[in-house]
C-alpha positions as CSV (number, residue, x, y, z in Angstrom):
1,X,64.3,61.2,56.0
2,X,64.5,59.9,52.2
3,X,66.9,61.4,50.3
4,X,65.6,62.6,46.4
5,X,67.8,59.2,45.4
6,X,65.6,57.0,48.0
7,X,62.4,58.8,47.6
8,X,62.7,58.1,43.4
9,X,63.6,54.7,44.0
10,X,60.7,54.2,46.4
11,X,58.5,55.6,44.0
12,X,59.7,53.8,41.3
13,X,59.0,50.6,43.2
14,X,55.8,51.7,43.8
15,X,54.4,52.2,40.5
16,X,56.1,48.8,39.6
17,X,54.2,46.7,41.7
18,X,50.9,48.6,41.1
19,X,52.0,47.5,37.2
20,X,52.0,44.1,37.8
21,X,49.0,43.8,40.3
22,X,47.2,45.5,37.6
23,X,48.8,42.8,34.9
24,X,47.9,40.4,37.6
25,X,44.1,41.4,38.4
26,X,43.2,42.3,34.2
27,X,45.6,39.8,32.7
28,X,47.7,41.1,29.1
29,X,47.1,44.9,28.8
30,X,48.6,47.4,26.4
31,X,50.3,50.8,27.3
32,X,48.3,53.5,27.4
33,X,45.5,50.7,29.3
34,X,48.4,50.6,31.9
35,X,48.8,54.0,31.9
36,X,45.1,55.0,32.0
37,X,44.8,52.3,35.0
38,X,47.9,53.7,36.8
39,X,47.4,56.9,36.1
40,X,50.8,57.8,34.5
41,X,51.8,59.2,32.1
42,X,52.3,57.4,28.2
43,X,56.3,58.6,28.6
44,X,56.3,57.2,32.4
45,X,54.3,54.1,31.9
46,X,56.7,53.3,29.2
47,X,59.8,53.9,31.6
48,X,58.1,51.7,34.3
49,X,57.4,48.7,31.8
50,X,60.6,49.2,30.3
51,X,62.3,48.3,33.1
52,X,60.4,45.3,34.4
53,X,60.7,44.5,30.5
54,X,64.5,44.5,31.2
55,X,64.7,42.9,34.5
56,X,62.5,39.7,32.8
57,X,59.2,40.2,35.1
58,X,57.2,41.6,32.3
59,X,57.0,40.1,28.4
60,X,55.8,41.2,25.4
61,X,52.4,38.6,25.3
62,X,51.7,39.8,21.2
63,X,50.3,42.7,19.1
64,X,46.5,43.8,19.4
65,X,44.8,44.9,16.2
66,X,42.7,47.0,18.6
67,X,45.4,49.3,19.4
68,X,46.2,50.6,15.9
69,X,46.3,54.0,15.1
70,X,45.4,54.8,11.9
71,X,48.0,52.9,9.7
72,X,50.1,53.1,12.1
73,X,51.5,49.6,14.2
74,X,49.4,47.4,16.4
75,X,50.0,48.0,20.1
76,X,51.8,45.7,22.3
77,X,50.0,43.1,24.7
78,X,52.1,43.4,28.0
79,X,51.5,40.3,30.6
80,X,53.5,38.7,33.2
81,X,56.3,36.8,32.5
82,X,55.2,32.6,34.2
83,X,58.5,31.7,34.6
84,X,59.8,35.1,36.5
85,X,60.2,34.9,40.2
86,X,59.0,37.7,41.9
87,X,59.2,36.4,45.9
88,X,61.9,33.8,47.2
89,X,61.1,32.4,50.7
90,X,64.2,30.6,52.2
91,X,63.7,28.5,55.1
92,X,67.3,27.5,57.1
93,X,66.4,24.5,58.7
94,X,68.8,22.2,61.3
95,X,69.8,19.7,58.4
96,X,67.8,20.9,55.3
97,X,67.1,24.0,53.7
98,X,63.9,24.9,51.8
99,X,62.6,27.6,49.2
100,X,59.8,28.6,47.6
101,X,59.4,30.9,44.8
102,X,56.2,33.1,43.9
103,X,55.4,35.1,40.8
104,X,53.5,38.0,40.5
105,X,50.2,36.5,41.2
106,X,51.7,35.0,44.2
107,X,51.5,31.4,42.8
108,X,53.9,28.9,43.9
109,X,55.8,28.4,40.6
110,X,59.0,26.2,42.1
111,X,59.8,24.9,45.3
112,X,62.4,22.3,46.7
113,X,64.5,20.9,49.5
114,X,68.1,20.1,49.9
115,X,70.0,18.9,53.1
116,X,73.5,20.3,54.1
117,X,76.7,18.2,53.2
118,X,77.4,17.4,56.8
119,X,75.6,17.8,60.0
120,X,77.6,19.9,61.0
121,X,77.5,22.6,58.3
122,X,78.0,26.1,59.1
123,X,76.5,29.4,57.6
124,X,78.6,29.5,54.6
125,X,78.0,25.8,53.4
126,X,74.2,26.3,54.5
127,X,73.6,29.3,51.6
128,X,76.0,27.8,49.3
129,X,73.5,24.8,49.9
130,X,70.6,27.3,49.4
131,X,72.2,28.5,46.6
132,X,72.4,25.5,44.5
133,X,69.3,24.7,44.9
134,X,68.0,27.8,43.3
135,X,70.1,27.3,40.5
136,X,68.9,23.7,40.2
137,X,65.3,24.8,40.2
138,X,65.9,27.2,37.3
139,X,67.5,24.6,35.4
140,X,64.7,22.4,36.0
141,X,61.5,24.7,35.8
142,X,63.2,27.2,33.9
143,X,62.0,30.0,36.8
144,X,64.9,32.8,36.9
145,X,65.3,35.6,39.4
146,X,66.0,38.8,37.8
147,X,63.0,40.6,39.1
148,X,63.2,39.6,42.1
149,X,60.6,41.9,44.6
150,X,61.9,40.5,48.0
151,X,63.5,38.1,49.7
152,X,62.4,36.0,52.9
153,X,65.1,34.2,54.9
154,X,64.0,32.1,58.1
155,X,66.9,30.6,60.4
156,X,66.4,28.7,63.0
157,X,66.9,29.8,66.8
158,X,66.0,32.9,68.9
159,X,66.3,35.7,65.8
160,X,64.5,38.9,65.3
161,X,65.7,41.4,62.4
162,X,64.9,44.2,64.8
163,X,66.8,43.2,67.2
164,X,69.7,42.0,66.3
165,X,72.3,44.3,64.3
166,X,72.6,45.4,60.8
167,X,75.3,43.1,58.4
168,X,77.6,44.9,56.9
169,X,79.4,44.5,53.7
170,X,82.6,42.2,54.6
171,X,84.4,42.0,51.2
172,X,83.8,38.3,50.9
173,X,85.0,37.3,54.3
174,X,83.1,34.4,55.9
175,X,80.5,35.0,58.2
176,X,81.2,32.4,60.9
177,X,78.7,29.7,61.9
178,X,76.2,32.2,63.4
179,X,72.9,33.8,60.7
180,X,74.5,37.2,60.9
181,X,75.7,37.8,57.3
182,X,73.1,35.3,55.7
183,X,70.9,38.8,54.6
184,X,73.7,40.2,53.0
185,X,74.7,36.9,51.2
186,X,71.6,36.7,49.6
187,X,71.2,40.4,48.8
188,X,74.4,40.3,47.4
189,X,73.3,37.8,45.5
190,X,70.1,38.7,43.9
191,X,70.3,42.8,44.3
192,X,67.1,43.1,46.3
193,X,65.7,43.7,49.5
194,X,65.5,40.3,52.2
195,X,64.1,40.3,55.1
196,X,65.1,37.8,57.7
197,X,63.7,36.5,61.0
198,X,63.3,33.3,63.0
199,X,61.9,29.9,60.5
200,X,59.3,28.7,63.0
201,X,58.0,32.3,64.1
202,X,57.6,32.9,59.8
203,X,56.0,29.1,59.9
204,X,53.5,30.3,62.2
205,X,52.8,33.3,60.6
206,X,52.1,30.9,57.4
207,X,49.7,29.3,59.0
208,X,47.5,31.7,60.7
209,X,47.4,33.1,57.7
210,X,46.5,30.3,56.4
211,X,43.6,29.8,59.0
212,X,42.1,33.1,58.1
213,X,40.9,36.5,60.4
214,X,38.9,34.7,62.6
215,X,41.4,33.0,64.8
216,X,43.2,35.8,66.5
217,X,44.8,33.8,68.9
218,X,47.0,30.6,67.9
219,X,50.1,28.7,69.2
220,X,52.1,26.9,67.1
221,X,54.7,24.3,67.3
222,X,56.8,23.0,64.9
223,X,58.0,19.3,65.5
224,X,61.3,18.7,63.3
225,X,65.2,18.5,64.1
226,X,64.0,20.9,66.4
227,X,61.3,22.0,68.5
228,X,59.9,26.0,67.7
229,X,57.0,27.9,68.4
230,X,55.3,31.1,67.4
231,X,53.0,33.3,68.8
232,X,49.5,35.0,67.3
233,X,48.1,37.0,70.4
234,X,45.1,39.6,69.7
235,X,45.6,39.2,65.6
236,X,49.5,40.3,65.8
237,X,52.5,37.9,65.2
238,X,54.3,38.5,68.4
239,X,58.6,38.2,68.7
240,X,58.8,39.2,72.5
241,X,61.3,41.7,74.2
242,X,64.8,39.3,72.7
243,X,62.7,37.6,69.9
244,X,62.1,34.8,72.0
245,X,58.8,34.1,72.2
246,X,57.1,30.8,71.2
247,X,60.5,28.7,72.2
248,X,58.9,25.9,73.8
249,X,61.1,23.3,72.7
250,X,63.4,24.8,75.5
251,X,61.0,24.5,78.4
252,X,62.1,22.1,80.5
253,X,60.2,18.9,80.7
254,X,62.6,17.0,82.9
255,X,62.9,19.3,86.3
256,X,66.1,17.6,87.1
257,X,68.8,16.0,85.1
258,X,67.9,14.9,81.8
259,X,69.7,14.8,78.7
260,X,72.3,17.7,77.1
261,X,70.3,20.3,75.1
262,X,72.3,22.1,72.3
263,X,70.8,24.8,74.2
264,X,73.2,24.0,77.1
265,X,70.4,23.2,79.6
266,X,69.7,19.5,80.2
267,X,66.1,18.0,79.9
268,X,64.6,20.3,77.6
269,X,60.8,19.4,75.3
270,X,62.8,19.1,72.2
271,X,65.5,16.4,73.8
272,X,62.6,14.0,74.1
273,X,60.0,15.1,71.9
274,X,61.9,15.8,68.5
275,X,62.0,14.1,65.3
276,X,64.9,12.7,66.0
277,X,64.3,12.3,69.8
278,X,61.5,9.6,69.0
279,X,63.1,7.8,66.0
280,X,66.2,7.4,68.4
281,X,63.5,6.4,71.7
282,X,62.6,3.8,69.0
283,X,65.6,2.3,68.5
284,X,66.1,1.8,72.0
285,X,63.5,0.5,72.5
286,X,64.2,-2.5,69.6
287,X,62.3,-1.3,66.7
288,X,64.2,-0.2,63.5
289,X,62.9,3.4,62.9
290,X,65.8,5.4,61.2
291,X,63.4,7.6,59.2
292,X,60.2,9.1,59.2
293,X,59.3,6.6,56.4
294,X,60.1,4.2,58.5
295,X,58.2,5.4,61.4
296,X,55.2,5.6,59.1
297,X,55.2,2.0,58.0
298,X,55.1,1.6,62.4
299,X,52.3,3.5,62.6
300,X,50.2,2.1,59.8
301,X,50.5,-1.3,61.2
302,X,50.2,-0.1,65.0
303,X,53.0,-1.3,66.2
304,X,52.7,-1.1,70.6
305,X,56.2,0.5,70.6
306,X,56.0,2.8,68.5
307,X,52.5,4.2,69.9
308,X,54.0,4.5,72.9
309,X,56.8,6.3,72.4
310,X,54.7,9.1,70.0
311,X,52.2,9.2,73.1
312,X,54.7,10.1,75.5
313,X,56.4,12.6,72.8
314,X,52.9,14.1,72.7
315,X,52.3,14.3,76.4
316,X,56.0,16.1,76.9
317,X,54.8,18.6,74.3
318,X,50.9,19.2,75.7
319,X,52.7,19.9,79.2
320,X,54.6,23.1,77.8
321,X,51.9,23.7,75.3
322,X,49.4,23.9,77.9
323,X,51.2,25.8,80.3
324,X,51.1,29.1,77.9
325,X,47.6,28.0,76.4
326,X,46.3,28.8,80.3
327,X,48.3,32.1,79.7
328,X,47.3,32.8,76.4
329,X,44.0,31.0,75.8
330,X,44.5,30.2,71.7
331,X,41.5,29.9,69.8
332,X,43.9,27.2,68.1
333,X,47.2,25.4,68.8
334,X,48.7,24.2,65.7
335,X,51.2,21.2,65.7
336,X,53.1,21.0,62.8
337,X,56.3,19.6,61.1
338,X,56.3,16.4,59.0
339,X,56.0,13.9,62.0
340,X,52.5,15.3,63.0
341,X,51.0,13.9,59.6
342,X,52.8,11.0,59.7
343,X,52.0,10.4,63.2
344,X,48.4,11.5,64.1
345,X,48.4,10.0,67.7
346,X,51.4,12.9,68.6
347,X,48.5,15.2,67.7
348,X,46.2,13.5,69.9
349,X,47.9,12.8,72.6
350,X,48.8,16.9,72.9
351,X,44.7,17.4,72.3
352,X,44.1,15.1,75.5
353,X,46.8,16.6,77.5
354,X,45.9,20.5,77.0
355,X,41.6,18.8,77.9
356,X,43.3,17.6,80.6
357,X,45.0,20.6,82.1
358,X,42.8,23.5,80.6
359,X,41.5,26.1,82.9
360,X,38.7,24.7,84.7
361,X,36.4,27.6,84.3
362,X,36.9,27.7,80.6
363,X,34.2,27.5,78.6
364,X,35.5,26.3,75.9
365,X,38.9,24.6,75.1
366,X,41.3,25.5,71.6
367,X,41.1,23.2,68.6
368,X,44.0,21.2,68.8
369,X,45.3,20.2,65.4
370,X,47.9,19.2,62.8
371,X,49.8,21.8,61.2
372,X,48.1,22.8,57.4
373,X,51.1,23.6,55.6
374,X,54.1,21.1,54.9
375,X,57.5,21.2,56.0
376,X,58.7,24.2,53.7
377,X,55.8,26.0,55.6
378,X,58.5,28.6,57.1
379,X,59.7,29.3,53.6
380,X,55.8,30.0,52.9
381,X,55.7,32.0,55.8
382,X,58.8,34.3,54.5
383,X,57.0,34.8,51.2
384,X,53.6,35.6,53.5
385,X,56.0,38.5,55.5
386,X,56.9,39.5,52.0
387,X,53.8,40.3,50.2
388,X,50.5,39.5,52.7
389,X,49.4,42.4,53.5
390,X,47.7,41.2,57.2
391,X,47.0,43.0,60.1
392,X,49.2,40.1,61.4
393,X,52.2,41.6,60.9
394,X,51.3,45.3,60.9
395,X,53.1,46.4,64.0
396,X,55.5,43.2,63.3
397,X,59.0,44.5,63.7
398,X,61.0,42.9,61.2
399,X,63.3,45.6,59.1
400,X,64.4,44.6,55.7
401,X,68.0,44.6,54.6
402,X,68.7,46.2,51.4
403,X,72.3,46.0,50.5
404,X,71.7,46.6,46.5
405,X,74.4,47.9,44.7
406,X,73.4,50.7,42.6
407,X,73.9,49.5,39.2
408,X,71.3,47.7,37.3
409,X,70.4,44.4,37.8
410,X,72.4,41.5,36.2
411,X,71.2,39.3,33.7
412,X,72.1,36.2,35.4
413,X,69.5,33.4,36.6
C-alpha cells in the first residue's frame, strides 16, 4: 500500500508526463492551456511546470501577445526542451556497451557505442564505460539528463528483474563482476527509476515492436559476441520460469565433445556460430577475416571460404531455431546482430534449414528474416520497455528499481 509520500510522488509523476505528452501532441502551449488541457488547477499547473522547468525537460519557448490580460504581461509559451533526455536505454553487451537516448516525443536524439578497456572487464569498468559515454554524448550533442523519466539497462546472460533480488545500497563498495548492483549504479547516478532485464530478451522486444500487432508470435536471435534469443508467444514478451527463455546459443549443436562454452558445457550454437566463432573458422581456414569489415569485403567478392563457413554457421543456428519453431510455430523468426546484414547467406541458410525441417503438416512456414534494428537494438528495446505502452509487455514481469534519494535532482549533465 502507497504511503501519502509515495502516493504524492506517484501523482506528481503522473501529471508530469501527461504535461509533456500534451507539450508533445500540441507543440508550445501557455499555462492556463496546460491547465485547461490537464485539468489542473492555475496554482498546480504552475507547480508541475515549475518543476520540469527546474529539472531542464521543459523551456520557456517565448511570450504570446495572445495571452495578455489587459495591460498586464504576455503569457509564457512552454515547449519541450530538444536537447533534454527524457529515456536512456543501456545495452551491456560482451565487449561493447550501447545507449540510446529519447526525448519527450520519443525521438532518438543521441546514441553511441563504446567497447570496454579489456576483454576481460568486469561490472564496475563496464558502467564506468557506460558512463563515459554519456558524458561524451552530452559534450558532443549537448543532450543532458536532468529529467530523466526512466532508465533501461540490458545485460547480457540469463537475467530477469523479477527474479532475481533487489540491490541494495552498498556505500560505494564494488559490485563484483556479476549485473547485480548495475540498477543501483545507474540510479544512483541519475536519481530515477531503471529497470533492468536481459539485452537480447529487450532486443527482441524492440523488434516486435518494431514489426507491429500483427505478428503475435516471433523468435529472435541475436548473432554477436554472443548468441541470445527472445521469445513473443500469443502477443506477450515471454522470460520463462528462471528467465531463461529464448537461450539458444546454449543448445547444444555438437552432441558430443566440442569446444569449451563460457557456459561450461562443450559444443554449444554460439561456440560455432558466433561473430567471433566464424571470423576465427575463417582464419583457420586461411583467409584473413579479423573483423566484420573484413568479412564483408569476403562476402562482396564471394569468396568459396568464406561462404562456406557462414553456411554452416547458418545451418548450426536453423537446427536450434527450428527445433522451438516446431514448438512454437512463429509467425516470424528474426535474425539479428550486425553479421546478419553483413552476411545475408547466414540468413539464408537458417531460412532453408527451418523449410527443411518445418512441420510437415504446416501450412504455411514463418518468414525468416534479418533483424530490422541495428546493433544497439537492445538499448532500443530498454527505451521500448520504458515508454511503449504494448500489450507485449503487459503481464511482462520486470520491476523497476527506484533507489532515488529524496532530495531534488542535481543540476549536473
Amino acid at each position: 500500500m502507497l504511503v501519502p509520500q509515495a502516493r504524492y510522488d506517484a501523482v506528481r509523476r503522473s501529471h508530469e508526463e501527461r504535461l509533456l505528452r500534451a507539450l508533445r501532441e500540441q507543440g508550445p502551449l501557455r499555462r492556463s492551456e496546460i491547465a485547461r488541457t490537464l485539468g489542473l488547477s492555475r496554482s498546480s499547473t504552475s507547480e508541475i511546470a515549475g518543476g520540469l522547468l527546474r529539472q531542464g525537460a521543459v523551456i520557456v519557448l517565448g511570450t504570446d501577445a495572445e495571452g495578455r490580460a489587459g495591460s498586464g504581461r504576455p503569457a509564457e509559451r512552454l515547449a519541450l526542451d530538444p536537447s533534454s533526455g527524457q529515456f536512456l536505454g543501456v545495452d551491456f553487451g560482451h565487449r561493447t556497451v550501447h545507449v540510446a537516448v529519447a526525448d519527450a516525443s520519443h525521438e532518438i536524439v543521441a546514441a553511441g557505442a563504446a567497447a570496454y578497456p579489456r576483454a576481460t572487464a568486469e561490472w564496475p569498468e563496464r558502467v564506468q564505460t557506460a558512463f563515459t559515454l554519456l558524458d561524451r554524448l552530452h559534450d558532443e550533442s549537448g543532450v543532458h539528463y536532468r529529467a530523466l523519466q526512466g532508465v533501461g539497462v540490458g545485460v547480457p546472460g540469463p537475467y530477469s528483474s523479477a527474479l532475481a533480488p533487489r540491490p541494495t545500497r552498498r556505500s560505494g563498495r564494488p559490485f563484483g563482476d556479476t549485473a547485480e548492483g548495475v540498477a543501483e549504479a545507474f540510479s544512483s547516478r541519475f536519481e530515477t527509476p531503471v529497470v533492468l532485464d536481459n539485452n537480447t530478451r529487450l532486443a527482441a522486444l524492440g523488434e516486435a515492436v518494431r514489426a507491429g500487432a500483427e505478428v503475435r508470435n516471433l523468435l529472435y536471435v541475436r548473432v554477436a559476441d554472443g548468441v541470445g534469443g527472445g521469445l513473443v508467444v500469443d502477443g506477450r514478451l515471454v522470460t520463462g520460469s528462471t528467465g531463461l527463455a529464448g537461450e539458444l546459443g546454449h543448445v547444444r549443436a555438437v552432441p558430443a565433445g566440442g569446444k569449451a562454452c563460457r557456459c561450461g558445457k562443450r559444443g554449444c550454437v554460439e561456440t560455432l556460430a558466433s561473430t567471433p566463432a566464424v571470423l576465427a573458422r575463417c582464419r583457420q581456414e586461411g583467409v584473413n577475416a579479423r573483423t566484420l569489415a573484413d568479412l564483408r569485403t569476403h562476402v562482396e567478392r564471394a569468396h568459396p571460404v568464406v561462404d562456406r563457413v557462414l553456411r554452416e554457421a547458418g545451418q548450426t543456428i536453423g537446427a536450434a531455431v527450428s527445433a522451438v519453431a516446431v514448438a512454437v510455430d512463429p509467425d516470424e523468426i528474426v535474425i539479428g546482430g550486425e553479421i546478419a546484414r553483413v552476411a545475408p547467406v547466414l540468413v539464408e541458410q537458417v531460412a532453408a534449414t527451418v523449410r527443411y525441417d518445418r512441420f510437415p503438416h504446416a501450412t504455411s512456414e514463418p518468414r525468416v528474416r534479418a533483424g530490422w534494428l541495428s546493433d544497439e537494438s537492445g538499448a532500443l528495446g530498454a527505451l521500448a520497455a520504458l515508454f511503449h505502452s504494448s500489450p507485449l509487455i503487459a503481464d511482462y514481469p520486470v520491476a523497476a528499481y527506484d533507489d532515488r534519494p529524496a532530495q531534488p535532482r542535481s543540476s549536473a549533465s
